[in-house]
N, C-alpha and C positions, 0 to 999 in steps of 0.2 A: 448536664442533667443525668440523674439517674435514675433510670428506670429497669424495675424489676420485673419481669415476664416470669409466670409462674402457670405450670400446666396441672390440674389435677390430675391421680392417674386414670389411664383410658384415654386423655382427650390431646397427648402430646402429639403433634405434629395435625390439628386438627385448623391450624393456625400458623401462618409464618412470624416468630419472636420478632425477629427482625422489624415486620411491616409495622406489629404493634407497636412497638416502641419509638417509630417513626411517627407512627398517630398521633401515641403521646406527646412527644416532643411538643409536632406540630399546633396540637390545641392549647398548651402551656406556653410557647408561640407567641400565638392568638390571642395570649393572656395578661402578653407581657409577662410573665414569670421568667424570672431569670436563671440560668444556668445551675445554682448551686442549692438545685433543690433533689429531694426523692422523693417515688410513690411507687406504690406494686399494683399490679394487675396482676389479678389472678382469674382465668380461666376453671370454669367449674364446672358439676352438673347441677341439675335440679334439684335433687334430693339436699347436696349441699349448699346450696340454696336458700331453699326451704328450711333446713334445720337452720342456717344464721339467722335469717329472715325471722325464725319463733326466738332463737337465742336472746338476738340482741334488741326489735324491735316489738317482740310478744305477738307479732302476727303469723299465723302456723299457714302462710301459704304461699304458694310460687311468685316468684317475683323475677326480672331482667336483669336488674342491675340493683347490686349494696354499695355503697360507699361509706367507708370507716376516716372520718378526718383524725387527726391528733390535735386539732380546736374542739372547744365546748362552747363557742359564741359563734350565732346566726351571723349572716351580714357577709356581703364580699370584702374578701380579704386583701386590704389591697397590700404592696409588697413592702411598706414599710410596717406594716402590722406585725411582720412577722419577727419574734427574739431570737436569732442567732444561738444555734443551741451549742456544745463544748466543741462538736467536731465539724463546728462552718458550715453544716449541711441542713438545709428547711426541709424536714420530715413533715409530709401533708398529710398522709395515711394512704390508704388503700380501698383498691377499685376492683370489686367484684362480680364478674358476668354469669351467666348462666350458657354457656354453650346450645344447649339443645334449646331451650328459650327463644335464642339468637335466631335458630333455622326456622321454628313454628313461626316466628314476627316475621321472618324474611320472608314465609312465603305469605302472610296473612300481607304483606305489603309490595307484591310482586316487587321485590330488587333483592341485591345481593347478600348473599350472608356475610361477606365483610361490610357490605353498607352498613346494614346491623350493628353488627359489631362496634364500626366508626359510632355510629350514634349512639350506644351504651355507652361506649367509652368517653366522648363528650358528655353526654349527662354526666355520670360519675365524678371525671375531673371537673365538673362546673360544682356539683355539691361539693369536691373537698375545696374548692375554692368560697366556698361559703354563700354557692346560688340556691336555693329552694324554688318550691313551688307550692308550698299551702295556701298562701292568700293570691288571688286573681293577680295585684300588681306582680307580684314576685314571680311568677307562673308566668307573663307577659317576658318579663324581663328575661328571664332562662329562658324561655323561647326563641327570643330573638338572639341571645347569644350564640346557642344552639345551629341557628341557620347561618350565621355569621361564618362560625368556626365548618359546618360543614361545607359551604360554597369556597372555603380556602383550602379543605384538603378534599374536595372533590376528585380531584386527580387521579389520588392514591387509592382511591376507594374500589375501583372497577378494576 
């Protein structure tokens, strides 16, 4: 797997690379995705944010977590969906947190800011994997995956 760890500046070391990328593995995992895929995490602040968040979805406000797929079709992806692109590698897209976001939830949810963390970053890679949550079943469903994937990397979290 390859996973990209990216700090916007200000927030580098605010994070161990390392841990994340271990997160990520772990929920793709979870997912059964196999090895010869990428996705980036990128660690942010607010503001940028906010500006993706108006960018790309036309909503001018804060938000946790973006997620940018390289799919344009709803639906969980399962692994033979995906075409094999020139260089063997399944490019999903990219998973975008908001750092200081992360600490206000954390504390709005007494636990820790990598708990946090873990949990944006499971939402995210459940969206580029093609989970939503607009309609109640679909929102059920993410749910439960959700608790699924966080009761296996509970460990890692504290």
């Amino acid at each position: 797997m390859e996973i990209n760890i990216s700090f916007d500046e200000g927030l580098e070391g605010c994070l161990d690379a390392g841990w994340l990328k271990a997160i990520a593995e772990n929920i793709l995992t979870a997912q059964k995705i196999s090895n010869n895929i990428e996705i980036g995490l990128l660690i942010t602040s607010q503001q940028k944010i906010q500006q993706l968040n108006k960018a790309y979805r036309g909503k001018d406000m804060l938000t946790d977590v973006l997620a940018f797929t390289m799919f344009s079709e709803f639906g969980n992806i399962a692994e033979a969906d995906f075409t094999p692109p020139p260089d063997g590698v399944k490019h999903l897209g990219e998973v975008i947190i908001s750092y200081p976001q992360a600490i206000i939830q954390a504390g709005e949810h007494h636990h820790s800011i990598k708990r946090e963390v873990a949990i944006l970053t499971i939402h995210g890679i459940l969206h580029l994997l093609g989970y939503n949550h607009i309609k109640d079943k679909e929102a059920k469903e993410m749910e439960t995956e959700e608790a699924k994937i966080l009761g296996i990397i509970n460990g890692e979290i504290e």
